[in-house]
FILUM-988084 format. One line per 2 residues: their letters; for each residue x, y, z of C-alpha. Coordinates in nm, 3 decimals. Each point is the difference from the previous one (the first is absolute). Layout:
REM residues N
A> X:Y:Z; ...
REM end
This chain:
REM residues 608
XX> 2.353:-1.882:17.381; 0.105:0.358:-0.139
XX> -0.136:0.069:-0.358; 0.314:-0.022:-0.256
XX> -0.020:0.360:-0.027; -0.040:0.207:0.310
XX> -0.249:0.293:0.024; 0.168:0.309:0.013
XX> -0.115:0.304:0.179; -0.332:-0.173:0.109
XX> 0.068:-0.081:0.312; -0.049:0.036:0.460
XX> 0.271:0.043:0.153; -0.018:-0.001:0.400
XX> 0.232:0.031:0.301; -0.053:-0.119:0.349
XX> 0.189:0.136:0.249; 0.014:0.168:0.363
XX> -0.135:0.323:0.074; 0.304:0.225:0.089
XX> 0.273:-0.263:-0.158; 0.107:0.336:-0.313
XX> -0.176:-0.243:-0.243; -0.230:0.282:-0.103
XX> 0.291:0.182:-0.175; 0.083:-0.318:-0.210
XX> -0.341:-0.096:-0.057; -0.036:0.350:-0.152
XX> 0.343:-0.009:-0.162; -0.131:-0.303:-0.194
XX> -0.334:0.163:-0.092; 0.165:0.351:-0.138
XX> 0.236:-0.233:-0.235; -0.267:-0.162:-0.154
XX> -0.207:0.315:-0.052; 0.366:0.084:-0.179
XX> 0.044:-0.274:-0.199; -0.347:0.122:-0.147
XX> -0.246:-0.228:0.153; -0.311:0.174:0.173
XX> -0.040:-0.106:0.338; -0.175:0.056:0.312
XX> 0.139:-0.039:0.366; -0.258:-0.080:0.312
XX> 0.197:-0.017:0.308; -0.209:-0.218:0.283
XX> 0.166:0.103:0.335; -0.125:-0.037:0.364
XX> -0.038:0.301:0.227; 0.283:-0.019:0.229
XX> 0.360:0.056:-0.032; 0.191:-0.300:-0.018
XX> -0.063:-0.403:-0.009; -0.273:-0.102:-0.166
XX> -0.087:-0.102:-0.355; 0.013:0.226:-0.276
XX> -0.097:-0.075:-0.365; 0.148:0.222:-0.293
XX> -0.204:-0.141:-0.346; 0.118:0.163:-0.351
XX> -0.208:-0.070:-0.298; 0.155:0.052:-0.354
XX> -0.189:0.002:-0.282; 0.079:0.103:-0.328
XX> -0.376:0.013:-0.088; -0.023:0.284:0.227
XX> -0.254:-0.187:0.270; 0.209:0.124:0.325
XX> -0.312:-0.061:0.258; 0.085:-0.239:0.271
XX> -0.050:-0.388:-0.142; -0.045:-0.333:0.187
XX> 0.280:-0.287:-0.023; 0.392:0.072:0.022
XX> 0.243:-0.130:-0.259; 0.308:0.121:0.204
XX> -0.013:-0.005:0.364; 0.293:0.074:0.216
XX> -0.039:-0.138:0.318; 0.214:0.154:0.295
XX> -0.221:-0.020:0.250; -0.036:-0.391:0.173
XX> -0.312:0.161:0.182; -0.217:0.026:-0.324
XX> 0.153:-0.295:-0.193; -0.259:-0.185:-0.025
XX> -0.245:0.276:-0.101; 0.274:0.074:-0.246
XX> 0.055:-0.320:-0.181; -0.394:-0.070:-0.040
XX> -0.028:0.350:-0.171; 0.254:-0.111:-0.304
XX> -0.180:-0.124:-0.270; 0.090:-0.357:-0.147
XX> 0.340:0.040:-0.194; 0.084:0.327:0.169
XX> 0.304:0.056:0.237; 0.104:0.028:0.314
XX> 0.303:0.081:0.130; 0.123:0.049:0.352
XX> 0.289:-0.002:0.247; 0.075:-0.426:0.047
XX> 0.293:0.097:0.218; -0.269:-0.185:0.254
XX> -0.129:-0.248:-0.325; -0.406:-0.035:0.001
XX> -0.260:-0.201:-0.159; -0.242:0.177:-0.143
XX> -0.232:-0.307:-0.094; -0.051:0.083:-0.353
XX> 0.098:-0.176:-0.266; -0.159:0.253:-0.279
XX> 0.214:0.307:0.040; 0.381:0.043:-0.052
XX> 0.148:0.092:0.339; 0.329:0.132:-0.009
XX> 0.204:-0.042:0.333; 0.264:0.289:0.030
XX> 0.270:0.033:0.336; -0.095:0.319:0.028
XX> 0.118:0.035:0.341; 0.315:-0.194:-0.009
XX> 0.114:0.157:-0.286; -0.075:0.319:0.164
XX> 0.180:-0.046:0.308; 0.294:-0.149:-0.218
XX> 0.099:0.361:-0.133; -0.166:0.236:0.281
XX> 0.027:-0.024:0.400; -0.206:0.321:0.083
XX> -0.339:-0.142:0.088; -0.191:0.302:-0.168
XX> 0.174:-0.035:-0.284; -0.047:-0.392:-0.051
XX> -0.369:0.119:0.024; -0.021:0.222:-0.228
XX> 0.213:-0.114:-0.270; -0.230:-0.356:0.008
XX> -0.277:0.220:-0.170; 0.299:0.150:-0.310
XX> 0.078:-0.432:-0.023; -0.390:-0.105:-0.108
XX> 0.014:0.324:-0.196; 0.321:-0.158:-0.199
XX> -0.153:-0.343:-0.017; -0.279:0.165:-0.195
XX> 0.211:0.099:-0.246; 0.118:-0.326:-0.105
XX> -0.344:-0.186:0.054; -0.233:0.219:-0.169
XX> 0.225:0.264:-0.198; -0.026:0.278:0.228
XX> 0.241:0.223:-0.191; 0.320:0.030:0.169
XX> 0.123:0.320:-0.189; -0.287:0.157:0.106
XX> -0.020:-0.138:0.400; 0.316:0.166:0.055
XX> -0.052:0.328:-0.153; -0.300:0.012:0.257
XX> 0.256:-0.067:0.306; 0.228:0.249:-0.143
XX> -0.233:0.249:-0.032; -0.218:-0.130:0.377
XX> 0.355:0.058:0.129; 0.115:0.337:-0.143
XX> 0.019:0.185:0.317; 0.184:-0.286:0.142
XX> 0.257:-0.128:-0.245; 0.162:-0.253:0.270
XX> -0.316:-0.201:0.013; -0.018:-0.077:-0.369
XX> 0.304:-0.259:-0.024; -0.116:-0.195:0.304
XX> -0.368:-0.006:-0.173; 0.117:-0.145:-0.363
XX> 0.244:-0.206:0.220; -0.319:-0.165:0.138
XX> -0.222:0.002:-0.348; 0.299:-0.168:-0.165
XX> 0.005:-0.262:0.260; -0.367:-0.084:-0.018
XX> 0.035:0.047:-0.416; 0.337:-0.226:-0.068
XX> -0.140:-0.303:0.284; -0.311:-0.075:-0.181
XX> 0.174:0.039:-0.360; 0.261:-0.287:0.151
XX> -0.218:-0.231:0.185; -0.340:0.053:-0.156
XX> -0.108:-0.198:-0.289; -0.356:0.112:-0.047
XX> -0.205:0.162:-0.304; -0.301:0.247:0.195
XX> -0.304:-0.009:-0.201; -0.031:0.385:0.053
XX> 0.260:0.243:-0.105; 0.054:0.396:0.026
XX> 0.158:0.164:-0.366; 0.099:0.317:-0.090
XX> -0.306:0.233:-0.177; -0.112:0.307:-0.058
XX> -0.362:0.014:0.183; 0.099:0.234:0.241
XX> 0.125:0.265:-0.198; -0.155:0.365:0.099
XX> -0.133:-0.094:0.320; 0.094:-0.053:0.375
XX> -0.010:-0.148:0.271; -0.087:0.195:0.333
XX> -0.269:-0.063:0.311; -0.324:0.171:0.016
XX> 0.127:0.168:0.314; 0.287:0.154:-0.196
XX> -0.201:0.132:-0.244; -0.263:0.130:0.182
XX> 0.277:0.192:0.209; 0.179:0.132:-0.322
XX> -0.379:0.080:-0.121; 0.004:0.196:0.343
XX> 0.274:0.202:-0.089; -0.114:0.074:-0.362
XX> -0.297:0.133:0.128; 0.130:0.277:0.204
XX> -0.096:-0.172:0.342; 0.288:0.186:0.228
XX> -0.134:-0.176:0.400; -0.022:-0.363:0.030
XX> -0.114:-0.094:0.335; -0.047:-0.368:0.145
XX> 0.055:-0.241:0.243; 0.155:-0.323:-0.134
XX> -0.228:-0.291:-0.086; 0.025:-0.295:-0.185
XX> -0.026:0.016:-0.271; 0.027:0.368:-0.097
XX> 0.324:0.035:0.135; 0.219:-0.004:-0.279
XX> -0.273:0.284:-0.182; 0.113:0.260:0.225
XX> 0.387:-0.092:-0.003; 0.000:0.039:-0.398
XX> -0.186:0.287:0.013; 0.246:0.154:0.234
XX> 0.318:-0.193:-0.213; -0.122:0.211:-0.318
XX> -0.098:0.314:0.177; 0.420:0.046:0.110
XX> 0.061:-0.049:-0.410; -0.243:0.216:-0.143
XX> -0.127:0.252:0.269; 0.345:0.118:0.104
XX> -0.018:0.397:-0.043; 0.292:0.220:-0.139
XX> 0.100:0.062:0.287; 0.006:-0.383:0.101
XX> -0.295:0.030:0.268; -0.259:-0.255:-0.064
XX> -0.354:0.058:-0.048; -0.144:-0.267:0.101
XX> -0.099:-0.114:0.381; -0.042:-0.348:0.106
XX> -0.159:-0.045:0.403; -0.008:-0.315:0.111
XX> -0.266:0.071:0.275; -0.067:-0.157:0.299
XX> -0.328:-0.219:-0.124; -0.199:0.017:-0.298
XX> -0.273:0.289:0.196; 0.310:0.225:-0.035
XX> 0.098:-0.121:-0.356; -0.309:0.110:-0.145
XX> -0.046:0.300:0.243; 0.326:0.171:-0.138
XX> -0.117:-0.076:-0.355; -0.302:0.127:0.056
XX> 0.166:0.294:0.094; 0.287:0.051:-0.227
XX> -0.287:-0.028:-0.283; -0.215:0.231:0.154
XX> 0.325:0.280:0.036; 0.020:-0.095:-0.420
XX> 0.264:-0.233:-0.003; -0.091:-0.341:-0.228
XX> 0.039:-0.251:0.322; -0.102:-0.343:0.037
XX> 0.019:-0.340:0.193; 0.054:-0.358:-0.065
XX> -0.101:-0.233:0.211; -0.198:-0.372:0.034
XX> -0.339:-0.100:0.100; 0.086:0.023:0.391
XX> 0.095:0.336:-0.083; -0.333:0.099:-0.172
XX> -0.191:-0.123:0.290; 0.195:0.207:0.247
XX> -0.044:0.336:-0.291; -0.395:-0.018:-0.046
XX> -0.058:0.275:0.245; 0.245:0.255:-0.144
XX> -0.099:-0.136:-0.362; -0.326:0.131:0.076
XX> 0.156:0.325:0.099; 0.131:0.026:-0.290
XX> -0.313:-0.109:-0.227; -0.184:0.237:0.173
XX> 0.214:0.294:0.032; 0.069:-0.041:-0.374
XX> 0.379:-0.018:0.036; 0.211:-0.169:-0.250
XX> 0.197:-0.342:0.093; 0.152:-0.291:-0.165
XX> -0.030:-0.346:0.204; 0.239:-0.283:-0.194
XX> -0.182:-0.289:0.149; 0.232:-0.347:-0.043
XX> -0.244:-0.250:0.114; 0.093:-0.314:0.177
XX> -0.170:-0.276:0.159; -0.297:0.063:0.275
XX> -0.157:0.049:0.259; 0.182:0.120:0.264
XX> 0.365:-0.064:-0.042; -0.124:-0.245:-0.198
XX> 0.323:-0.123:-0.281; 0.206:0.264:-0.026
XX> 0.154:-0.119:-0.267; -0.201:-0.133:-0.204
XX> -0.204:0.168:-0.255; -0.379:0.055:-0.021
XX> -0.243:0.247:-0.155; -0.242:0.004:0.314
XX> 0.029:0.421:0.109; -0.228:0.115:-0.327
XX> -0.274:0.017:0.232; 0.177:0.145:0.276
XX> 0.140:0.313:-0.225; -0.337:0.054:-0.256
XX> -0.175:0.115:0.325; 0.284:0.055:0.248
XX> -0.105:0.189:0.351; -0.351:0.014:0.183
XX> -0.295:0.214:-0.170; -0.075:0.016:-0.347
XX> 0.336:-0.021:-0.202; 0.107:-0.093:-0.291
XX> 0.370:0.038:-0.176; 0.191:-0.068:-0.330
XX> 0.148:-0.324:-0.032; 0.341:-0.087:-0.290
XX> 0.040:-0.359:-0.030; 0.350:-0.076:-0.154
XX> 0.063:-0.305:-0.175; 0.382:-0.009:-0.071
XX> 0.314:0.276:0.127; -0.066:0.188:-0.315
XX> -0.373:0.087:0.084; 0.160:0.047:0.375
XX> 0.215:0.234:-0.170; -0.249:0.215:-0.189
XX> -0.307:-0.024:0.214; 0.214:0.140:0.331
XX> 0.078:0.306:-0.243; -0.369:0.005:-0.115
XX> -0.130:-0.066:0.387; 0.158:0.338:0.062
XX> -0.154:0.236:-0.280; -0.329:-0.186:0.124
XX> 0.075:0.092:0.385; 0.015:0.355:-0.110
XX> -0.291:0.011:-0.229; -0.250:-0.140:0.241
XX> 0.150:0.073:0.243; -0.035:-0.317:0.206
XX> 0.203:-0.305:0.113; 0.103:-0.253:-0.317
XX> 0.063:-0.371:0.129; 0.264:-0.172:-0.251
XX> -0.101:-0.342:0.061; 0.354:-0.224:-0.075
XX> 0.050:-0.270:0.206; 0.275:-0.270:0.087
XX> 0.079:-0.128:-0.318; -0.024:0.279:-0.209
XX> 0.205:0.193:0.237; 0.260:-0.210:0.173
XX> 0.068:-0.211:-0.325; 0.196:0.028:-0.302
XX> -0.167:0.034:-0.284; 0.115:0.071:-0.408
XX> -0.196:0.269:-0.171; 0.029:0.282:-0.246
XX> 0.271:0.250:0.090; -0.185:0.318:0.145
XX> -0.085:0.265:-0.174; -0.012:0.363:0.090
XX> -0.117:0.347:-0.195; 0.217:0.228:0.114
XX> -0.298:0.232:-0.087; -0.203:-0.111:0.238
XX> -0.075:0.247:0.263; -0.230:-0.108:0.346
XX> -0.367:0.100:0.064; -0.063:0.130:0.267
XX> -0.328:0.083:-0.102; -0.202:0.326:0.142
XX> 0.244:0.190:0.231; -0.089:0.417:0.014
XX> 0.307:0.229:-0.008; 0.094:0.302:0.125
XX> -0.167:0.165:-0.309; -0.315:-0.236:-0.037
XX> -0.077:0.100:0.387; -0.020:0.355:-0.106
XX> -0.260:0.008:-0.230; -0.262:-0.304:0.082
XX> -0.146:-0.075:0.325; 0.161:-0.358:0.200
XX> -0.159:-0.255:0.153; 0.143:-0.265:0.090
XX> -0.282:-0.275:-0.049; -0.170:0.136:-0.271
XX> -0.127:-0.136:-0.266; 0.108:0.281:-0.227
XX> 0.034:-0.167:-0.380; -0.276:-0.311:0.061
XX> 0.222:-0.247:-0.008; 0.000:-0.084:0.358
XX> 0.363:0.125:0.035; 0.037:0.302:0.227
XX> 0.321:0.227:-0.018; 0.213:0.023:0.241
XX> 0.347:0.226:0.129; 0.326:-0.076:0.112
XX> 0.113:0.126:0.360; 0.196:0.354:-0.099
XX> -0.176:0.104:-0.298; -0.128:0.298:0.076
XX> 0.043:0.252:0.358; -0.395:0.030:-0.039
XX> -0.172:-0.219:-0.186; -0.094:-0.435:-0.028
XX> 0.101:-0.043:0.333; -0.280:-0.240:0.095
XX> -0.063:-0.299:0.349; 0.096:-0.341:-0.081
XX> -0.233:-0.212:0.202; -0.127:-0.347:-0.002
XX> -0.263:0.107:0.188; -0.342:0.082:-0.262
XX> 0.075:0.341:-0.118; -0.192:0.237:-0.262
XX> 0.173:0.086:-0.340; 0.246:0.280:0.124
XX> 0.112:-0.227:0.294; -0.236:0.095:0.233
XX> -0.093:-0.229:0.309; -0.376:-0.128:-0.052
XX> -0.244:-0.198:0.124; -0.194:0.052:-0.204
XX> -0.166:-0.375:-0.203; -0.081:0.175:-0.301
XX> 0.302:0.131:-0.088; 0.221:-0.324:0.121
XX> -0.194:-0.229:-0.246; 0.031:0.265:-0.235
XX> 0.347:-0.074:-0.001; 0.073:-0.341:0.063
XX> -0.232:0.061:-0.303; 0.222:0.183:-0.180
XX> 0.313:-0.232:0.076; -0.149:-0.257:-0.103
XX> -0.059:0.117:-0.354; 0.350:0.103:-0.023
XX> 0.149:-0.333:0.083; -0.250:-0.170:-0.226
XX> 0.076:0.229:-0.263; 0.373:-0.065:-0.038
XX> -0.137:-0.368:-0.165; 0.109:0.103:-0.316
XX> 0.292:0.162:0.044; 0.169:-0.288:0.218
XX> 0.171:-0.302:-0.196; -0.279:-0.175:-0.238
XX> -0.023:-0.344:0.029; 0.195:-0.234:-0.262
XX> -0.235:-0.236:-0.194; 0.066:-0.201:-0.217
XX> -0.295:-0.148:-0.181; 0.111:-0.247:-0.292
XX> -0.221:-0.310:0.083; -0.354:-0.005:-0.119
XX> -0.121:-0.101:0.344; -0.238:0.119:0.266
XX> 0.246:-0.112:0.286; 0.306:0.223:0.097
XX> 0.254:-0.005:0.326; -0.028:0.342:0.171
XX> 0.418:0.026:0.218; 0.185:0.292:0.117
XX> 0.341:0.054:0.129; 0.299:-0.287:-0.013
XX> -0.241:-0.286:-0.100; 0.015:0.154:-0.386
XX> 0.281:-0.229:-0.084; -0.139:-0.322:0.143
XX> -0.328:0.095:-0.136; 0.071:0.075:-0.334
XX> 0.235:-0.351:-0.010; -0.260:-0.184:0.116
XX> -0.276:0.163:-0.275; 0.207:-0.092:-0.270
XX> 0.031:-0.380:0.162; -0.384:-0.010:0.038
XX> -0.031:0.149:-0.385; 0.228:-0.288:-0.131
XX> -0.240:-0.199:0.160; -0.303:0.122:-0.192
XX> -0.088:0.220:0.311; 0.065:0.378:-0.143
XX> -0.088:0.287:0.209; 0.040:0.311:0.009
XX> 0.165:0.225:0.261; -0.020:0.339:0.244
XX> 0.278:0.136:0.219; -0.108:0.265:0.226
XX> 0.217:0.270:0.064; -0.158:0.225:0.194
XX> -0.312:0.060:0.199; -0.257:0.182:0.007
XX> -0.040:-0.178:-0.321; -0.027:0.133:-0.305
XX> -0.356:-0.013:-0.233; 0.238:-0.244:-0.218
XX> -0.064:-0.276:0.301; -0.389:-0.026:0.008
XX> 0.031:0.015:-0.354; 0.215:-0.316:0.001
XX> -0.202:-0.188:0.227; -0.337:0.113:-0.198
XX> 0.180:-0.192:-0.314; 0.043:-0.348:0.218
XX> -0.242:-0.273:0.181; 0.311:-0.083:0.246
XX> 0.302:0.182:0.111; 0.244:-0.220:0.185
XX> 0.123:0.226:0.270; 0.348:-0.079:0.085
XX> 0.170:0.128:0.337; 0.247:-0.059:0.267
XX> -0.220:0.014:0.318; -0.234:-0.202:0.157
XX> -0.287:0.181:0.012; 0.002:0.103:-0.374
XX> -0.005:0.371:0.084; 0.036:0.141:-0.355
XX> -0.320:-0.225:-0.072; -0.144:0.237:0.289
XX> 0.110:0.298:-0.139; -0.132:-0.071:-0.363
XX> -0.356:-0.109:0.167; -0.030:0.368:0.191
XX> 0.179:0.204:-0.213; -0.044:-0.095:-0.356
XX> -0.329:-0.126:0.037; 0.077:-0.358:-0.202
XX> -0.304:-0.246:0.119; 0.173:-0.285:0.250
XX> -0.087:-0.306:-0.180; 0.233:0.131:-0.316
XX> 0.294:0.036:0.217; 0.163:-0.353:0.125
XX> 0.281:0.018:0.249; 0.272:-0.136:-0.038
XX> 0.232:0.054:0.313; 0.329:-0.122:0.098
XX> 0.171:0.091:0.314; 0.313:-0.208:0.051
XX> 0.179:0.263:0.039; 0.261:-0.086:-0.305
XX> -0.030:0.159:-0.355; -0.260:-0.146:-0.239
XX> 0.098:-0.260:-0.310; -0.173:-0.073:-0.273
XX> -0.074:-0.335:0.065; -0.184:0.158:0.319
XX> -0.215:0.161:-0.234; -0.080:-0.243:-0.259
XX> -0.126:-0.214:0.294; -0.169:0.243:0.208
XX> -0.190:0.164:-0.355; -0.125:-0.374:-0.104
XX> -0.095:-0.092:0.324; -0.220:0.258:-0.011
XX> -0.114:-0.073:-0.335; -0.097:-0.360:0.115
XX> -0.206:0.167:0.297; -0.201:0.207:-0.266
XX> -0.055:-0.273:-0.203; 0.223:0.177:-0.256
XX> 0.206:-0.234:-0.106; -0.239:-0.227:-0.133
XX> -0.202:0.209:-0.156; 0.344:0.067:-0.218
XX> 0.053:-0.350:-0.073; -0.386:-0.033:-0.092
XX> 0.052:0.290:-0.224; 0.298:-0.095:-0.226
REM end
């Protein structure tokens, strides 16, 4: 039985549905009114890689505590879909709800959950003939019973239509017509208290709630990238259709010309060819794409590492190998991009945890293009991108002006010598010209071929290790000035969890479960690699570092061996690879596990 009091805005709410039925724009109707009624909430939607007919999964979690990562158990389900039923009903923990369309009545064989039966259909095809129609409006009728089960707030459900509907004001009567239906039959014919319950409050105030892919598109724009060039993959789509939404509202000239060009190119070869290009003529270009995509770039990546040219890659990583799950999410290209291409490489990776650091680390993967001139990887993947997620409202300096680091002039060719792959200030970083600059001066080859320090073809092995040398100590060199890793280091403990990218919120859930269980530890999100002196440092302060992941083959664990020189036995992995976003509970179980292996949990009990 329901508590006397319900818990309000601490709750799971999930929708099952078919794939191409227009639930996904009442699913996300009911998520944006929570997020304005003031709750924080996060929105994973689980669909299948095909058009139309199968199972699709939309899960909200509210939580006025602010813990938005994904969380096992459902206390609302709506169930529209008699293909997953079952799966439905057995994920609604015992005094949740269900509701569904008993038009066609069903036994769900559970006596521990509240499942409300609603004609959906009938009462559909009582005030609509038009097939489509009855389809879609079934979605605005669960939206409405909503409102009266759990106190979705009507006021605010319509302003959302209203506003969804703007551009098409005859669609907005039929809509409420439909949420009023749904809203008014379960106020009249269900008697029912729901042990959860959604409430007006203020824990939203001054933020937002956008995808990753959105924001790393705006960040596109706010950088000064002007060529975008791809060929669509999920699930990097959507990156290149914002950036092209916001480039038509803020790169329209006076004279109402756009600067901005978007190719969608025949593969991904050509993608990253023309960016290559475009970057090389001075333009800031770039390409989003998905681990498929990578694999089919390495060669020209290398072209680019070698050739020193300047590139942004937005990699939104998905499920693997091969086509693997496209859409699903995983973390499992970090080896793939640290040392993308054949030969000795090695390249700047951004690792994003939320849309705002997709927001600000596209803008900083830019300046960093242009400084080292070399390809950035901005390593987002499915959920980060293709959800919804509520952070801080963005912030821009409108003083901010873009590196792009050591370009000669007109001027600066006329009084110093050029060469184009030399190292000139010690830094590793050569200068380098735009096409144009001068009728007779820092015209130089670009070859991928080995090549002395004006551009020069060579065959020279002296002078090629000299400077894959060189290259080398520029890439490594940026360490410091990439995105430092956030540690947090409260617990006096030798252990710590080591995560990067979309896990933080599951991870740093499940910490504070495993501290309220006299298991405190402290924590290290990496941002960026090559890492930063902070890292070692870290790991030289610990006896274990739970290394959490989404891949199989704990890749980051890899990368941390190789690269930041942490001996093995410190670093446990800790991988997970089912392809949906982490939850805490996930964590707490994988991180004592572990513990138990090591013999580390005892050894706590022995010691208090």
């Amino acid at each position: 039985m329901p508590p006397s009091e319900p818990v309000v805005n601490e709750f799971v709410l999930k929708f099952g549905t078919v794939n191409g039925s227009g639930s996904a724009s009442a699913n996300l109707l009911c998520a944006k009114a929570l997020f304005r009624m003031g709750i924080p909430v996060s929105a994973k939607n689980i669909f299948p890689s095909n058009i139309q007919g199968l199972p699709t999964w939309y899960e909200i979690r509210a939580s006025q505590a602010g813990h938005t990562g994904r969380r096992e158990g459902v206390d609302v389900m709506v169930a529209m879909n008699p293909q997953s039923y079952k799966r439905d009903s057995a994920e609604v923990l015992p005094g949740g709800i269900l509701i569904y369309d008993s038009t066609f009545p069903r036994d769900f064989g559970r006596d521990d959950i509240h499942v409300v039966g609603i004609p959906i259909a009938r009462i559909v095809a009582k005030h609509w003939t038009d097939t489509r129609q009855r389809q879609l409006f079934k979605n605005l009728l669960y939206v409405g019973a909503l409102i009266s089960l759990i106190g979705l707030d009507n006021e605010v459900v319509e302003a959302s239509i209203e506003q969804a509907f703007k551009s098409k004001p005859k669609l907005i009567a039929p809509n409420l017509k439909a949420l009023h239906l749904g809203r008014d039959w379960v106020a009249e014919n269900v008697d029912m208290r729901a042990r959860v319950r959604a409430a007006r409050t203020d824990k939203t105030d001054g933020k937002i709630m956008i995808t990753g892919n959105e924001a790393a598109g705006l960040g596109a724009v706010y950088a000064g990238a002007t060529v975008a060039t791809w060929y669509p993959i999920t699930p990097s789509t959507s990156l290149v259709e914002n950036f092209e939404r916001h480039a038509e509202r803020f790169r329209r000239r006076e004279d109402g010309t756009l600067n901005a060009a978007v190719i969608q190119a025949e593969d991904e070869l050509a993608a990253i060819g023309m960016a290559i290009g475009a970057s090389w003529n001075g333009a800031r270009s770039f390409t989003a794409t998905s681990g498929p995509g990578i694999s089919l770039m390495e060669e020209f990546i290398g072209l680019a590492y070698f050739a020193e040219i300047p590139l942004v890659l937005f990699n939104v990583q998905r499920g693997g190998p091969s086509t693997g799950m496209p859409t699903r999410t995983q973390q499992s290209d970090i080896l793939t991009c640290a040392y993308a291409s054949h030969g000795d490489t090695g390249h700047i990776l951004l690792m994003p945890s939320d849309p705002s650091e997709c927001f600000t680390m596209a803008v900083d993967a830019f300046d960093f293009a242009d400084r080292y001139q070399t390809p950035i990887f901005v390593m987002s993947d499915l959920d980060v991108g293709m959800n919804d997620w509520v952070v801080d409202a963005l912030e821009w300096d409108d003083a901010r002006r873009p590196d792009r680091g050591k370009v000669m002039d007109a001027a600066m060719l006329e009084e110093a010598e050029f060469a184009r792959y030399r190292d000139v200030d010690g830094d590793g970083i050569p200068y380098r010209t735009y096409p144009g600059t001068h009728p007779d001066k820092g015209a130089y080859f670009t070859r991928g071929t080995s090549h002395t320090d004006t551009g020069g073809y060579t065959e020279d092995a002296r002078i090629h290790a000299e400077m894959l040398d060189r290259i080398k100590r520029k890439i490594d060199g940026a360490a410091e000035a990439l995105p430092q890793p956030v540690v947090s280091e409260d617990a006096a403990t030798r252990l710590a969890v080591v995560s990067f990218g979309a896990t933080d919120l599951a991870v740093r859930e499940g910490l504070d479960l495993l501290a309220g269980e006299g298991l405190a530890m402290n924590h290290m999100r990496l941002r960026a690699f090559p890492f930063a002196k902070a890292v070692k440092e870290f790991a030289d302060r610990h006896d274990y570092l739970f290394v959490i992941e989404q891949n199989r083959d704990s890749q980051m664990r890899h990368l941390l061996l190789a690269e930041a020189e942490i001996a093995h036995e410190k670093l446990i992995a800790l991988p997970n690879m089912d392809g949906m976003p982490l939850t805490a509970a996930w964590v707490r179980h994988a991180v004592r596990e572990a513990m138990g292996r090591l013999g580390l949990l005892s050894a706590r009990i022995s010691a208090e």
